[in-house]
N, C-alpha and C positions, 0 to 999 in steps of 0.2 A: 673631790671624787672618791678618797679616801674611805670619808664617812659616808657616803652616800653605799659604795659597796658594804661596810660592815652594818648600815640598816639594813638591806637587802639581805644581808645574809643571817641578821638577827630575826627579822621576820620567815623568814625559811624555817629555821630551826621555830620559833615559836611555832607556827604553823602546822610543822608536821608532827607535833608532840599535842593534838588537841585533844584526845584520846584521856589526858590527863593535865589537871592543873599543874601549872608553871607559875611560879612566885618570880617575878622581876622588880626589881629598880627604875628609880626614873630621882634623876637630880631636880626636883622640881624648881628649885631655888635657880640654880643654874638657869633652866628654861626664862624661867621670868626675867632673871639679870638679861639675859640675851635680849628679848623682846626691850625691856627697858632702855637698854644702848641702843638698838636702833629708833625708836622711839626719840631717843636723843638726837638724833643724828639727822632726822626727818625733820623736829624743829625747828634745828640750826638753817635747815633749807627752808625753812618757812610756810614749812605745812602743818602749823600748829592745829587748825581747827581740823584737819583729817587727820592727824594724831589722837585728839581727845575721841577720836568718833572710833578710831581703829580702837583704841586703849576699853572701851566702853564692851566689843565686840572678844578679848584677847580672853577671859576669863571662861566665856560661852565655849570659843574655838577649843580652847585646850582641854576644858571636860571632857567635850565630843572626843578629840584624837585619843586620851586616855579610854572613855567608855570604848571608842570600837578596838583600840587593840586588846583590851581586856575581854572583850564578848569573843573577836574574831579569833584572838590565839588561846579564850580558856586561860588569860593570866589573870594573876592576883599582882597587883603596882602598888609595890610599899615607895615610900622617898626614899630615897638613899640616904639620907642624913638621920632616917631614924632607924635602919636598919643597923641589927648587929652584927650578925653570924649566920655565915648561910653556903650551902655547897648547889657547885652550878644555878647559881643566880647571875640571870641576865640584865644588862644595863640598859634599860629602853631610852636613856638619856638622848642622845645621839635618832634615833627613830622619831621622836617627838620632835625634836627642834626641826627635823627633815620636815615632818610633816605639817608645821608649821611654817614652813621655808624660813627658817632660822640658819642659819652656817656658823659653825662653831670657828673655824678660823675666821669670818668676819668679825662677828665677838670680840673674840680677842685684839682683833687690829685693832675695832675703835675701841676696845675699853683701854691698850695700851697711849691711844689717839688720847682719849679724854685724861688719863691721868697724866701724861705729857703736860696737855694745856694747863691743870689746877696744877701740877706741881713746880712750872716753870720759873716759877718765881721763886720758889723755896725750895729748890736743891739740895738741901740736906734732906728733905723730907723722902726726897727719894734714894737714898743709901740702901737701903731696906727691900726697896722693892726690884721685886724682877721686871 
């Protein structure tokens, strides 16, 4: 619910600033790891052959959701991982995965789910990790 209000209210703010370009963010890496765990997760259920067919479709979707927030709020979407330095820079991270019906807390469950299972065996491996 959390995230879902701060899209909302990231697109507000984009929106009413259209008057002039807005440079934002977007974790694209992030985006895809998310898609990718679920993607996982959908196998495990045994819907491999509508996986390979979603996974085929996931590259078109995501263009799309970047071109229209970029046309409809007048942004410029750098990655986040290449940006340096920047004053009032918006994170459309969080907007994207919404609009891709990604959930950042489901994410994290299963990618905590899946490193549980590989790590279960080697305990030490997971010292390290949160």
């Amino acid at each position: 619910m959390t995230a879902l209000v701060m899209a909302a209210t990231t697109l507000v703010f984009l929106f009413k600033n259209q008057n002039s370009t807005v440079i934002a963010t977007a974790d694209i890496q992030a985006v895809m790891d998310a898609q990718k765990l679920v993607w996982v997760k959908r196998m495990k259920a045994g819907e491999g052959t509508q996986v390979l067919n979603d996974s085929r479709d996931f590259q078109r979707k995501l263009e799309q959701v970047l071109a229209r927030l970029a046309q409809d709020g007048n942004v410029v979407i750098l990655d986040k991982n290449a940006f340096v330095a920047g004053v009032d820079v918006t994170d459309l991270t969080e907007v994207i995965m919404n609009e891709l019906n990604l959930s950042a807390s489901e994410t994290l469950r299963l990618r905590q789910s899946l490193e549980n299972e590989l790590f279960s065996d080697f305990p030490t491996m997971r010292k390290d990790r949160p």
